[in-house]
NUMARSE-761854 format. One record per atom (N, C-alpha, C): x, y, z. Coordinates in pm, whole numbers, padded with zeros to 5 digits, always signed. Layout:
XYZ
...
! end
This chain:
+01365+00294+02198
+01455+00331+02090
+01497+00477+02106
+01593+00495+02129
+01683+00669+02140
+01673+00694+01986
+01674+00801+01970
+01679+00849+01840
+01824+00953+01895
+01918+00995+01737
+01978+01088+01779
+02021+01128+01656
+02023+01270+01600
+02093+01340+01508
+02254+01309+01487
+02319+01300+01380
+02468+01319+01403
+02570+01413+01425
+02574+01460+01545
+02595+01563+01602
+02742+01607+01545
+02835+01537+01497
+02935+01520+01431
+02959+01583+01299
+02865+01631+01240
+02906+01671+01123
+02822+01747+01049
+02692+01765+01115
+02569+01873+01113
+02465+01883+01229
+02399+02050+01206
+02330+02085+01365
+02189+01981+01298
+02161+01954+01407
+02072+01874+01417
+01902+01928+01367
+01836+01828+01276
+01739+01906+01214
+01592+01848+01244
+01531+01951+01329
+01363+01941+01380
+01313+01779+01319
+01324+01777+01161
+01240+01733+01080
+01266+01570+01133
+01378+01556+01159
+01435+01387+01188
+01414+01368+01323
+01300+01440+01406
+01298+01368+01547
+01186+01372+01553
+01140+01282+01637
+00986+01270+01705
+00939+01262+01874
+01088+01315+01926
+01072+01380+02045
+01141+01504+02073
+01102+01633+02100
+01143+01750+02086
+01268+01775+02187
+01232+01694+02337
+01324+01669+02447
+01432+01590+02450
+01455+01511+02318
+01593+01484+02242
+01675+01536+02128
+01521+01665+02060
+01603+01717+02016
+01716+01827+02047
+01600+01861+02167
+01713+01970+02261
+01761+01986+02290
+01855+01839+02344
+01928+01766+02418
+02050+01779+02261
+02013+01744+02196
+02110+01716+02030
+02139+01831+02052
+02130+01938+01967
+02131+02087+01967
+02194+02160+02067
+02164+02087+02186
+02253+02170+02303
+02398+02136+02269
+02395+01973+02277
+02531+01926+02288
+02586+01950+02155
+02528+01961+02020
+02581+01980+01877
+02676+02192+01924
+02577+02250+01981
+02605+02366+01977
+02735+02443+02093
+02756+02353+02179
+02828+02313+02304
+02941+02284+02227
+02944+02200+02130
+03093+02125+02029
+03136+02246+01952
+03040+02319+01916
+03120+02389+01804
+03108+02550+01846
+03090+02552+01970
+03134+02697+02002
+03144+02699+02182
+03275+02745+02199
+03251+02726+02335
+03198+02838+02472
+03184+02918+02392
+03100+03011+02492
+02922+02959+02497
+02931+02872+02401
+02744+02825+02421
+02752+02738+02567
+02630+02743+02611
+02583+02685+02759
+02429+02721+02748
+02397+02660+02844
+02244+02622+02873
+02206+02803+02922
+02268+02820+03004
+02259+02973+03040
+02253+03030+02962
+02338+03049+02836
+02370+03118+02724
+02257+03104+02612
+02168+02922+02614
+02051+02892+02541
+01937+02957+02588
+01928+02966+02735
+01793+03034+02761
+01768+03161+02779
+01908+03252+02777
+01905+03367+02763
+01870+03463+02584
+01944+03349+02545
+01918+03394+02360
+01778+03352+02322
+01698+03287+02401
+01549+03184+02392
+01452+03321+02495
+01484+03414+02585
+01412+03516+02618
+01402+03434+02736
+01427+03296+02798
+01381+03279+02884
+01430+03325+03023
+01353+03314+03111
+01391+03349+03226
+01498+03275+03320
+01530+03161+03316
+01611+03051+03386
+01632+02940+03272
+01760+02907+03288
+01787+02789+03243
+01773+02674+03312
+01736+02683+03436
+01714+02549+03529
+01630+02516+03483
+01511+02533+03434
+01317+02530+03385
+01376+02439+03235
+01438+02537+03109
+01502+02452+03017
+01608+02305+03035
+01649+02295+03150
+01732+02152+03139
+01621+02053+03231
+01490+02094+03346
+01459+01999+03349
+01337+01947+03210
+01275+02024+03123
+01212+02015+03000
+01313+01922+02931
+01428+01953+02918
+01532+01810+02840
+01540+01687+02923
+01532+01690+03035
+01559+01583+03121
+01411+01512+03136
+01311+01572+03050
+01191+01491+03145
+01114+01537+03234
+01146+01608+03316
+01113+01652+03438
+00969+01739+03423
+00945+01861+03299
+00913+01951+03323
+00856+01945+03184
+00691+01983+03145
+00689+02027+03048
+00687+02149+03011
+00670+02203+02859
+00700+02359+02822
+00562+02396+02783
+00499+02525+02800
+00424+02586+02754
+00367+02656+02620
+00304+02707+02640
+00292+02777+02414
+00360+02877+02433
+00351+02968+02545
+00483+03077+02552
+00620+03066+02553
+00645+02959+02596
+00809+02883+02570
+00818+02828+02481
+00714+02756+02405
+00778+02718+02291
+00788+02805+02154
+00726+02950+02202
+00725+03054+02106
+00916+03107+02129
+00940+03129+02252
+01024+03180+02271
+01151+03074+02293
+01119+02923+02259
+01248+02844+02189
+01248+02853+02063
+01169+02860+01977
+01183+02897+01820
+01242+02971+01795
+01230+03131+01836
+01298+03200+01851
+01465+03154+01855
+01519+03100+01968
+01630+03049+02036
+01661+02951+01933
+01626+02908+01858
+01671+02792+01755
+01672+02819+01636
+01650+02969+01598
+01592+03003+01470
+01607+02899+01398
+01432+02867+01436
+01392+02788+01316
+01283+02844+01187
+01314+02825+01087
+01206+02853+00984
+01056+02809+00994
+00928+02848+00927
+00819+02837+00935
+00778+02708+00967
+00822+02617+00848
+00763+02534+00849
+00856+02413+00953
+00958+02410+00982
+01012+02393+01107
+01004+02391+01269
+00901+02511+01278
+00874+02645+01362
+00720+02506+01384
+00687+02535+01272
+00517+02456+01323
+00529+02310+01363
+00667+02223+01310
+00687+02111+01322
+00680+02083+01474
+00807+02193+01513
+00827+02192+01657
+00738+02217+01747
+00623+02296+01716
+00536+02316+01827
+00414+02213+01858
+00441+02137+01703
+00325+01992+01691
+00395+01890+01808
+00551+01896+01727
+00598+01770+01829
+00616+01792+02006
+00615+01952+02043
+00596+01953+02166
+00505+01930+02243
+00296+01932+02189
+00219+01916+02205
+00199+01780+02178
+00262+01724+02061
+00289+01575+02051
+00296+01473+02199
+00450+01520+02220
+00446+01435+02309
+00443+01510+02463
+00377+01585+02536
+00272+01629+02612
+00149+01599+02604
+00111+01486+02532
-00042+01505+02534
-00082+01419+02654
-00212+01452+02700
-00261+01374+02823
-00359+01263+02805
-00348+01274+02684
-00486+01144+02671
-00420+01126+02508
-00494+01010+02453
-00512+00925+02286
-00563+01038+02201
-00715+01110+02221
-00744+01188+02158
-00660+01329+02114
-00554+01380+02187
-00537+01475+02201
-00387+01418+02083
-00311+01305+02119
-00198+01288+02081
-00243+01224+01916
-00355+01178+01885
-00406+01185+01740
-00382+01295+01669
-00458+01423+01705
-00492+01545+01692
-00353+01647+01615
-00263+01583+01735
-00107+01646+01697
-00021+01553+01655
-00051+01447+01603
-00018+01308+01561
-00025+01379+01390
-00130+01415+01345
-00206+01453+01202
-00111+01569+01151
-00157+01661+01263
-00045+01767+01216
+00095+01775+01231
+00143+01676+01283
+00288+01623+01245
+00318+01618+01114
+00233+01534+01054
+00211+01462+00941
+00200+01584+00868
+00118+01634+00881
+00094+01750+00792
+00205+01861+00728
+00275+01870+00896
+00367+01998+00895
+00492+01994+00760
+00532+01889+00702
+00635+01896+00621
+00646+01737+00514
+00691+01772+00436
+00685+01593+00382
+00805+01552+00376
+00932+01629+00461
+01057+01565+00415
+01086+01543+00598
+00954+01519+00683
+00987+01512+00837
+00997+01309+00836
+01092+01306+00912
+01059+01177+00914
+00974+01070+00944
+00826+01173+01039
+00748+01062+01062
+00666+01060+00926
+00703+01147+00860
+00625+01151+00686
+00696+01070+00595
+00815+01051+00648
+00878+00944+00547
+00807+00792+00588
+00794+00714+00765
+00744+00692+00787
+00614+00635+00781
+00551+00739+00753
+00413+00699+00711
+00357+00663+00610
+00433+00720+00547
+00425+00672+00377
+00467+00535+00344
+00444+00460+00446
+00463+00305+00412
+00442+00220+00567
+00565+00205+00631
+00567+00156+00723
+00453+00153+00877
+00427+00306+00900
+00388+00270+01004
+00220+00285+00965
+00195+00318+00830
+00025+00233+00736
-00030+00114+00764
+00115+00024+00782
+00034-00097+00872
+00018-00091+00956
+00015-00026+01107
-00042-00018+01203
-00195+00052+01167
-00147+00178+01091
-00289+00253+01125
-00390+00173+01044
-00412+00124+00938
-00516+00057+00873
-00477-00106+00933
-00615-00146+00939
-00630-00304+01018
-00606-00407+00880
-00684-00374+00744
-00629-00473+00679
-00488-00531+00602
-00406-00400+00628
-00275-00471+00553
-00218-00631+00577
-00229-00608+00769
-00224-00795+00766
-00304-00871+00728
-00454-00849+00718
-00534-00959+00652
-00454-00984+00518
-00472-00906+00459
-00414-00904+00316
-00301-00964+00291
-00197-00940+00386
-00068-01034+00425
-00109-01174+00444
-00172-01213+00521
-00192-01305+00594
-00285-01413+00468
-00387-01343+00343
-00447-01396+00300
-00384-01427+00168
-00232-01434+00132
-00147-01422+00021
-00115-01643+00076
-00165-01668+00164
-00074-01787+00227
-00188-01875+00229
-00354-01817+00170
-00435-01895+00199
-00467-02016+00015
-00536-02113+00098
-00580-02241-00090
-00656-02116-00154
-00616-02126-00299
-00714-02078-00392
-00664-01925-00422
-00583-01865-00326
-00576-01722-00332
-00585-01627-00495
-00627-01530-00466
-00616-01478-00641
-00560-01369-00561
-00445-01299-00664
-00409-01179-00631
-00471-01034-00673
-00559-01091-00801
-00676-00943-00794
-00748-00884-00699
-00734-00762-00712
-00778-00676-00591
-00939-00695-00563
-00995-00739-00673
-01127-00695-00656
-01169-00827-00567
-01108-00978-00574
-01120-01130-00564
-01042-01054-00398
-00989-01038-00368
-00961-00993-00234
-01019-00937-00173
-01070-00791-00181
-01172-00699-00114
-01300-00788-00119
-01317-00853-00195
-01472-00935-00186
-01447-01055-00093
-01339-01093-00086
-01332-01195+00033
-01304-01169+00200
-01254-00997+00210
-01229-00947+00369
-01353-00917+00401
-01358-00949+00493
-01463-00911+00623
-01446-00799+00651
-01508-00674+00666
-01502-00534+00737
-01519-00421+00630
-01515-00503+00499
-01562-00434+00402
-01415-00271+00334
-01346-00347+00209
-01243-00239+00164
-01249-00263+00011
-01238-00146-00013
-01267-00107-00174
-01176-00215-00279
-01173-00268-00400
-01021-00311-00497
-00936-00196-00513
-00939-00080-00460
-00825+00009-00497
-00775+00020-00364
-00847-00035-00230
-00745+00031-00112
-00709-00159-00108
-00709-00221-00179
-00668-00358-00163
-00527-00329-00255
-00524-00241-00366
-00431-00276-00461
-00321-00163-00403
-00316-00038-00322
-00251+00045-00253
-00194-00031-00134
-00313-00127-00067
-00226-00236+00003
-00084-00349+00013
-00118-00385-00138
-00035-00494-00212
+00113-00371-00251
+00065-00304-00306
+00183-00188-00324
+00268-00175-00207
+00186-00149-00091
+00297-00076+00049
+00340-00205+00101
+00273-00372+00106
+00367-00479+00146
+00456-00484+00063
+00424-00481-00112
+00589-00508-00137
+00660-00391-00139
+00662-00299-00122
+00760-00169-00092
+00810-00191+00034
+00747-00252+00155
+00804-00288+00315
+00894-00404+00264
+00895-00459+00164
+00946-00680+00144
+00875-00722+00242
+00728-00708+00293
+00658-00832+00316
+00639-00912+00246
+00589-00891+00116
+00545-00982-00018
+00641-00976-00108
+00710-01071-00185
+00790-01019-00289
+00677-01128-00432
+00661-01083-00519
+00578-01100-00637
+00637-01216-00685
+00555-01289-00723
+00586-01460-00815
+00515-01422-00937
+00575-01550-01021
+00505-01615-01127
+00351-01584-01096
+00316-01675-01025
+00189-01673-01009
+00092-01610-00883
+00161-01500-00895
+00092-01373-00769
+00181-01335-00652
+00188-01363-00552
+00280-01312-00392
+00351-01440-00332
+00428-01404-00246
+00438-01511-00159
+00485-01416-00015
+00525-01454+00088
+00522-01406+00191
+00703-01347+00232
+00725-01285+00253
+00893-01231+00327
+00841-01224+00461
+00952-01256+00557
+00971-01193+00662
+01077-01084+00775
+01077-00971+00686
+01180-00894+00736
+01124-00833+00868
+01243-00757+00937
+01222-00704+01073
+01150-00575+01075
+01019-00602+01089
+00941-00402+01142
+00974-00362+01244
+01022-00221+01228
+01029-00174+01394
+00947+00006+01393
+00924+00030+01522
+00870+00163+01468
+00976+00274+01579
+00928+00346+01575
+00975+00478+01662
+00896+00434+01789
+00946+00461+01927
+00878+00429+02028
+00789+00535+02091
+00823+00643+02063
+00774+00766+02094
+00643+00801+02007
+00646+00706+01901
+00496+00723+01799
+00457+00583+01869
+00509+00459+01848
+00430+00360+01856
+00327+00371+01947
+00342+00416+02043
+00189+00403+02116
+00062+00455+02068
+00062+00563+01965
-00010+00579+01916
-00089+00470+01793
-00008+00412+01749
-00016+00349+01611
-00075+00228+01637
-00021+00162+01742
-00056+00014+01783
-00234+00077+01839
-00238+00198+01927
-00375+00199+01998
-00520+00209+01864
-00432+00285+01742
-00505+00260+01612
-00543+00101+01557
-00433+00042+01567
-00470-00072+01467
-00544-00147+01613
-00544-00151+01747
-00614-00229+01825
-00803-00184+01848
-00774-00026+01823
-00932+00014+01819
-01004-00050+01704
-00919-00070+01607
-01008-00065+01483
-01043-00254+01501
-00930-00329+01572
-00982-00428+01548
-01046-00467+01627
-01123-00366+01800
-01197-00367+01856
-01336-00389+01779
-01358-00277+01661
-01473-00222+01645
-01508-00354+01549
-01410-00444+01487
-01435-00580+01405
-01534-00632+01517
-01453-00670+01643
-01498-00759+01689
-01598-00732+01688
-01678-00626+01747
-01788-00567+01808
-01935-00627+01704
-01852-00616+01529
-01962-00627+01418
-01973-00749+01417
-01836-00854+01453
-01839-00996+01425
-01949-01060+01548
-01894-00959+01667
-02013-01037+01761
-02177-01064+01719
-02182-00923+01658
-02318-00901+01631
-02400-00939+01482
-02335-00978+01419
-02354-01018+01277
-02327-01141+01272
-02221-01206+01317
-02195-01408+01286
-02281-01468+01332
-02255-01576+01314
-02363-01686+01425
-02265-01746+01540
-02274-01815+01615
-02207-01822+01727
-02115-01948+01681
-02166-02020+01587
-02047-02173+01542
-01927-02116+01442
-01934-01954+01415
-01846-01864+01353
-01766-01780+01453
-01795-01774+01558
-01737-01719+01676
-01689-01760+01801
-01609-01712+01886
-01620-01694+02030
-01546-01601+02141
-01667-01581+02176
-01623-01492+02257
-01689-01477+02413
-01546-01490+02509
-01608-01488+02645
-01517-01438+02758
-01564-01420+02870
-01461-01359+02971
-01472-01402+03074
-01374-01374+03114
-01368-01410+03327
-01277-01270+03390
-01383-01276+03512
-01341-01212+03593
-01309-01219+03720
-01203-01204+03782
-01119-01254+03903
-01055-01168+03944
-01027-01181+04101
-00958-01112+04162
-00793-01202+04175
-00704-01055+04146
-00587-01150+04178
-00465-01026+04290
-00362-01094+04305
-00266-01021+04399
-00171-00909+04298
-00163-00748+04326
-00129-00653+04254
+00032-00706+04196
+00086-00722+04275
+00232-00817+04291
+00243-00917+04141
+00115-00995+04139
+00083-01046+04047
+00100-01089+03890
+00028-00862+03895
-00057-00885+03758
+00100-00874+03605
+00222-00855+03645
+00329-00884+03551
+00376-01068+03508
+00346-01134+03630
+00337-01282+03633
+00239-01307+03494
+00091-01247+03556
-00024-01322+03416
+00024-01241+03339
+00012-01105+03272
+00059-01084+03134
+00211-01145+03027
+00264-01187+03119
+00398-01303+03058
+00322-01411+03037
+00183-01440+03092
+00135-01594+03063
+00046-01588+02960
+00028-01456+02910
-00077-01447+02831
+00016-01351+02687
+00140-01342+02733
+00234-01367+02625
+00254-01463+02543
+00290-01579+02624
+00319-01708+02622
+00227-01792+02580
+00083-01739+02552
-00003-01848+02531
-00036-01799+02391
-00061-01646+02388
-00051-01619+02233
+00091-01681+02167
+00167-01679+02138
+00273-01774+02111
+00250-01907+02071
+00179-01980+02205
+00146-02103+02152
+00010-02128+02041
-00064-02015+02056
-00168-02007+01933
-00091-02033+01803
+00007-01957+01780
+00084-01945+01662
+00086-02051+01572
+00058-02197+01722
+00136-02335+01646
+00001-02348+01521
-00088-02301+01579
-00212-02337+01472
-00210-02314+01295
-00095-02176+01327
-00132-02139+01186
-00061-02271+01074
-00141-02265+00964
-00131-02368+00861
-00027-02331+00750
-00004-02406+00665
+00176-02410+00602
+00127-02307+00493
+00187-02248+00401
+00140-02170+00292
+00097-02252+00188
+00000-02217+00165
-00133-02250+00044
-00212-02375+00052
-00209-02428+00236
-00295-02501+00297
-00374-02395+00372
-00419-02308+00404
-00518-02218+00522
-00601-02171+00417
-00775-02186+00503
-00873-02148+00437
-00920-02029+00500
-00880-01994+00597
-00962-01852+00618
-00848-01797+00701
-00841-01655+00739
-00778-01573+00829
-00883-01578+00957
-00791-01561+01072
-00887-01551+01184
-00797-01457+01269
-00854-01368+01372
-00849-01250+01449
-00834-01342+01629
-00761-01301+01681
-00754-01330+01815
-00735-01203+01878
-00886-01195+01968
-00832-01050+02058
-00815-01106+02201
-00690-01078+02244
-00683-01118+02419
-00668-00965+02503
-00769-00931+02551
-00750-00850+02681
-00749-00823+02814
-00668-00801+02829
-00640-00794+03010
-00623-00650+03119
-00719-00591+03147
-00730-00477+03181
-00777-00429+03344
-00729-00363+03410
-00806-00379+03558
-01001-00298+03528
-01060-00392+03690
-01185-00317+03653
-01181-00232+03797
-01080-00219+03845
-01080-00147+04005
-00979-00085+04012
-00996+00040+04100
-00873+00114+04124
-00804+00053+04218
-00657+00095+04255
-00638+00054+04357
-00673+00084+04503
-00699+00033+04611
-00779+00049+04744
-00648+00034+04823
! end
């Protein structure tokens, strides 16, 4: 998903991007339109920097920026404080080299402003990734018997959640139109979620840890006629391994056929499929 400011009719603003190397890219070309002595030369000279070649491959991808460059693009963009901190989250944002690190500056994104858009964001939509039960909770609006009290819900999930983070739940599905409210409690919508692609990797690796750490309790707490769980391991051809993950697309898919009509299903159930190498390549 490209994101892009409307370069057309205002300069483009920190708060509405979640990659800094498109916003730069906006800003160049917004600032390029409305004055024509601006140029990249002209950006990295007003930015203190030393070359503008270093600044266009940082827009292109190529190159990341440092804490001394991104002191001295703030500068170049006069941006305000709380702007100023946005930008240096989202440059560390998306530079990070590992999960832990892109959490870390993930938070203080969040933090930096409440009118940034991954704060608009979060404040609903991308909640269902980071917490694991919003789909139970979804998913358990379709089951016989359902009650929509929070407390008759939290006492029936597995993994253990309070009646108030059940009833903050029910709030953010119908604010998304997953659920729209009946007579007699919920029923199910299905509108289109989409997220930012430049966050999603973070968000999905949240809601998959957490439903790692289910499994981990379900292994160890159920009895085995409540479970299953097993693996294989095989060698296959590198050429391959895009062939099986389309087959293991395709087969989750056909799981799907299982699920039961609304207000015939007695329990929610969890399917984890993983497919991961255990060897480097040789």
């Amino acid at each position: 998903m490209m994101e892009s400011a409307n370069t057309k009719s205002k300069e483009p603003d920190i708060l509405q991007y979640t990659n800094y190397r498109v916003f730069l890219r906006d800003f160049y070309e917004y600032k390029k339109k409305t004055s024509s002595a601006f140029s990249l030369r002209f950006f990295a000279e007003k930015s203190g920097l030393s070359s503008h070649a270093h600044l266009k491959l940082a827009i292109d991808g190529k190159r990341n920026i440092t804490k001394n460059t991104v002191v001295k693009l703030i500068s170049g963009l006069n941006l305000d404080a709380k702007r100023a901190a946005y930008f240096e989250s989202l440059v560390f944002f998306n530079q990070a080299k590992n999960d832990k690190e892109k959490q870390i500056y993930y938070a203080q994104l969040l933090k930096a402003s409440p009118r940034s858009k991954l704060r608009s964001l979060e404040k609903a939509q991308f909640r269902i990734f980071r917490e694991w039960y919003h789909s139970v909770i979804l998913e358990m609006t379709s089951l016989k018997g359902f009650n929509a009290a929070p407390e008759w819900i939290s006492k029936h999930v597995m993994g253990g959640i309070t009646p108030a983070q059940t009833a903050e739940s029910l709030k953010i599905l119908l604010e998304l139109g997953l659920l729209v409210k009946t007579a007699n409690g919920f029923r199910q919508k299905d509108p289109l979620l989409t997220t930012d692609d430049e966050v999603q990797d973070v968000l999905v690796k949240f809601y998959h840890n957490q439903m790692l750490k289910l499994a981990s309790t379900a292994l160890s707490e159920l009895p085995g006629n409540q479970r299953d769980f097993s693996a294989v391991t095989f060698a296959i051809k590198r050429k391959d391994f895009p062939s099986l993950k389309k087959h293991l697309q395709l087969m989750r898919k056909e799981l799907l056929d299982f699920s039961a009509s609304n207000g015939e299903a007695d329990d929610i159930v969890q399917v984890n499929i993983q497919l991961f190498p255990l060897t480097r390549g040789v």
